[in-house]
N, C-alpha and C positions, 0 to 999 in steps of 0.2 A: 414520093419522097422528095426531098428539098435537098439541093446542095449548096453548100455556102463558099466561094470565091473569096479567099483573102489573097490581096495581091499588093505588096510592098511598092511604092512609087518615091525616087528620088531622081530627080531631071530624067524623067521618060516621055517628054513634052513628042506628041508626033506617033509613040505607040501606043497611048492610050486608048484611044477611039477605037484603034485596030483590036485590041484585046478583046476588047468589051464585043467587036461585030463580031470575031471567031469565035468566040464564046458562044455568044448568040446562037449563032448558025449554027454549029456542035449540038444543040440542044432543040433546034428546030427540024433537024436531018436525023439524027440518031439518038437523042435521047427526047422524045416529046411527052412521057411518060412521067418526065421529074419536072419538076420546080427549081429554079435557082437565083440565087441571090449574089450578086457582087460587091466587096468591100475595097475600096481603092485607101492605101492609107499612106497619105503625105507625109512624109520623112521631113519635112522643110525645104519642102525643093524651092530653088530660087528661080527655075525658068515659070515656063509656061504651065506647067503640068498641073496645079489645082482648076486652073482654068479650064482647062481641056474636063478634066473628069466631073466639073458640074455642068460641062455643057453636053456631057455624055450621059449624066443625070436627067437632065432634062429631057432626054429624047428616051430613056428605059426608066422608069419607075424602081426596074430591082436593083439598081444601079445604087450605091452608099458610098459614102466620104467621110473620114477619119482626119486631120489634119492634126501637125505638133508644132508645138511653137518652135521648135529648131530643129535641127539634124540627130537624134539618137539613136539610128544605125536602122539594121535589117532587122539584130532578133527583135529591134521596142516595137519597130512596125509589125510585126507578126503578132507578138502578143497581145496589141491592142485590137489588131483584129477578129482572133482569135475568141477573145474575149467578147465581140459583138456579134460573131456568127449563132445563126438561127435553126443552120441544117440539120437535116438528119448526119450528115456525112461533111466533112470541109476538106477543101482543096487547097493547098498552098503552092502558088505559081508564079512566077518573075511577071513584070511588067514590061522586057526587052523583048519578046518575041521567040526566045531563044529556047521556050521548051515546049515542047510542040503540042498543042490543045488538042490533035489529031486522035492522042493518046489517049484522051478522057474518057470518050466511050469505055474502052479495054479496064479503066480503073474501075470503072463504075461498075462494071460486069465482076468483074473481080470481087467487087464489097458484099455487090449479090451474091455473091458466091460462100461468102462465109468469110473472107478476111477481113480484119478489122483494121489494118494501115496495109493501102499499098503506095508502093515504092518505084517512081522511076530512078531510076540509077544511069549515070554517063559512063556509059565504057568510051566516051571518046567526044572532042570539043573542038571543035573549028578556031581557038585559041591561039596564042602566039606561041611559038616555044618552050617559053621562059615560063610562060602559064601555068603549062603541061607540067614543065619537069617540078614548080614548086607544087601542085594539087600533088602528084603522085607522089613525092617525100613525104609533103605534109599527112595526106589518108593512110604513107605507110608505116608510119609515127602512130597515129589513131589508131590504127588494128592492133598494136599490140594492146591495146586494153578493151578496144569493141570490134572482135574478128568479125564481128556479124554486118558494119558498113563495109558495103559495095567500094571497090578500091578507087571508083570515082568522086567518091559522094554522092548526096542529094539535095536536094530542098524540095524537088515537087512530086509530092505526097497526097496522099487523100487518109482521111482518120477518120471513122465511124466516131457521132458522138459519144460513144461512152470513153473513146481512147483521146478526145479533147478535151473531157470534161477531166478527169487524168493528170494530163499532160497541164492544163492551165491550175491546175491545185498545188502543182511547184510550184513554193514562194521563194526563191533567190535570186539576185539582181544580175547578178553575169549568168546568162545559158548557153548551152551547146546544144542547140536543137536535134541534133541527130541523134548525140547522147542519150540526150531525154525524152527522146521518143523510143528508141527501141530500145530503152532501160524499163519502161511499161513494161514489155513481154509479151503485150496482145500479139496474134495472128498475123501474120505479115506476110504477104505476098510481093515480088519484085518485079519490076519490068525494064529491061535496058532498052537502052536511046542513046542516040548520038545528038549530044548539045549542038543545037542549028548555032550559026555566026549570026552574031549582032548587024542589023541592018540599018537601024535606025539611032542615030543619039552616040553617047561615049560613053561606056562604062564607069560609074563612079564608086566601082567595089577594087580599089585601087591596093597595093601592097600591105601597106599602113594595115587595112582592116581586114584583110585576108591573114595578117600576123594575128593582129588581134583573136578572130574567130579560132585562131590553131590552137592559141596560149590559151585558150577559155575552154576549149576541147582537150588539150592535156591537163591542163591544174582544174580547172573546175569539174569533172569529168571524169577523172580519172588517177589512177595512183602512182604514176608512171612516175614524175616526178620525184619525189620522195623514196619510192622503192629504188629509184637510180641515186640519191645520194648516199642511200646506206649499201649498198655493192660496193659502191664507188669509195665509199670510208673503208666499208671490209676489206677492200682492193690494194688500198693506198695501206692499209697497217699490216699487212700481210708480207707488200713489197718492204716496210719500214724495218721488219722483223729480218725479215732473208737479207737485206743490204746492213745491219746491225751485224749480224751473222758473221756476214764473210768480211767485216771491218776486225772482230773481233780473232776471226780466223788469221785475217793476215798482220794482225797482231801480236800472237802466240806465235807464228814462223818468223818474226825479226820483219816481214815488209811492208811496205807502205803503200794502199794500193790505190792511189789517187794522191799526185802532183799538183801543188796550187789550190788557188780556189774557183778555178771554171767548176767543176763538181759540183759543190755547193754552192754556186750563185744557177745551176740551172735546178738543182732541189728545193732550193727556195722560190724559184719564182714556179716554176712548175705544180708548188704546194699552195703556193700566195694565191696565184690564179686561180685554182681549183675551190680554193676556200672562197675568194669570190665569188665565183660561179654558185656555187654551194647559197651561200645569203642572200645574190640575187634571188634564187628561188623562194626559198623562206621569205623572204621582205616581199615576194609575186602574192603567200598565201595571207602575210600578215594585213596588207593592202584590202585584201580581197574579205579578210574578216572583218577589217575596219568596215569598208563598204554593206556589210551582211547590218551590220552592227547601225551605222548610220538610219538605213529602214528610208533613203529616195525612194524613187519609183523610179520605175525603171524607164518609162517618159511622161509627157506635160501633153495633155489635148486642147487644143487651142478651138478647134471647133467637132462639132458631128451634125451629120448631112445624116441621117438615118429613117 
């Protein structure tokens, strides 16, 4: 059997080489039975990092490069991988070091086994604080619409081809890879792990895109949004009806049951704001139809090393 390595690369100048040898050796010690192939795919990194993985080409043959004319994130890396993979089976794994190749044997046994995506899952990350407590709001936001992710998340996975072939037959421009992987339904098996600390390099999956990946995980993904504006109107016309109520009540008894206008400047903005809130979301899904509606790609390949 062949396995296929897609591995996202944006300034991981320094772990590159390291992957590709633990890789290597993984596959020289415990699995010498398979075949495998590596896709390293350039995000636009500005360091060293293309350099490094066609010098890492050079020295392994199964060794491939992807490269974009610019920066268009984690999922475009992915997908374009994805899309070049060969294997029987494909593995999606960071380029920082931080998920442990240790584990690959364990998957691989697993796909033998009869499951069709397995799942490492982080019950825990050598992370900053601040890290920890937005993953864990954010993944507990996501369970209400996909109880079935692991409260850490994931990204490193392995997919029987018939559940990548699947998976790459979505055609839409914003994805939630986790979403749309276990919205297939295939056979899933899980494996926790603790996210090793970054050794090498600085992470450049900074706030900014970690928002990004949530909003694309709630609105494109899921219906959470819109099922919370229409509560949230049921909510608001219910309180409008009871607060009518007892205006009218204390109407009919001669009193008057609100002084000034503090009252009504905090119903108004408290209604103002809401209604905002409210459009913002809508104008999240009109945006996101425009986009569907435009037909980009979701990125630009400037070169393939294949």
């Amino acid at each position: 059997m062949k396995i296929s390595f897609v591995i996202p690369v944006y300034h991981n100048e320094g772990a590159i080489a390291k992957t590709q040898e633990r890789i290597q050796s993984i596959f020289a010690s415990d699995l010498p039975q398979h075949e495998y192939e590596i896709i390293f795919v350039d995000d636009g990194s500005q360091d060293g990092s293309l350099s490094e993985i066609l010098n890492v080409r050079e020295l392994d043959s199964r060794v491939k490069a992807i490269t974009f004319t610019r920066n268009f994130g984690q999922m475009a890396a992915m997908l374009a991988g994805f899309k070049e993979a060969t294997g029987d089976a494909v593995i999606n794994i960071s380029a920082d070091l931080q998920d442990p190749v240790e584990l690959i044997p364990q998957m691989v046994n697993k796909w033998a086994e009869g499951a069709e995506i397995v799942i490492c899952h982080r019950t825990d990350r050598s992370d900053a604080l601040t890290a920890k407590l937005f993953s864990r709001l954010a993944y507990g936001v996501l369970r209400i619409s996909f109880p079935q992710i692991p409260p850490g998340g994931f990204d490193f996975v392995l997919m029987d081809r018939r559940v990548m072939n699947e998976f790459n037959a979505i055609d839409v421009r914003h994805r939630f890879f986790q979403g749309d992987l276990l919205w297939t339904g295939f056979r899933t098996s899980f494996i926790p792990y603790v996210r090793l600390k970054r050794t090498i390099g600085k992470s450049q999956y900074n706030f900014n895109k970690k928002l990004k990946n949530f909003i694309d995980g709630v609105i494109d993904a899921s219906y959470l949004p819109i099922r919370f504006i229409s509560l949230m109107g049921v909510a608001t016309s219910m309180f409008g009806v009871l607060y009518s109520l007892s205006i009218i009540y204390s109407w009919l008894r001669g009193e008057t049951p609100f002084e000034g206008w503090a009252p009504l400047m905090i119903v108004t903005l408290l209604m103002g704001g809401m209604i905002m809130v409210m459009l913002g979301v809508i104008g999240e899904y009109v945006w996101r139809i425009n986009e569907e509606v435009r037909k980009r790609p979701n990125y630009v390949v400037r070169d393939k090393f294949l």
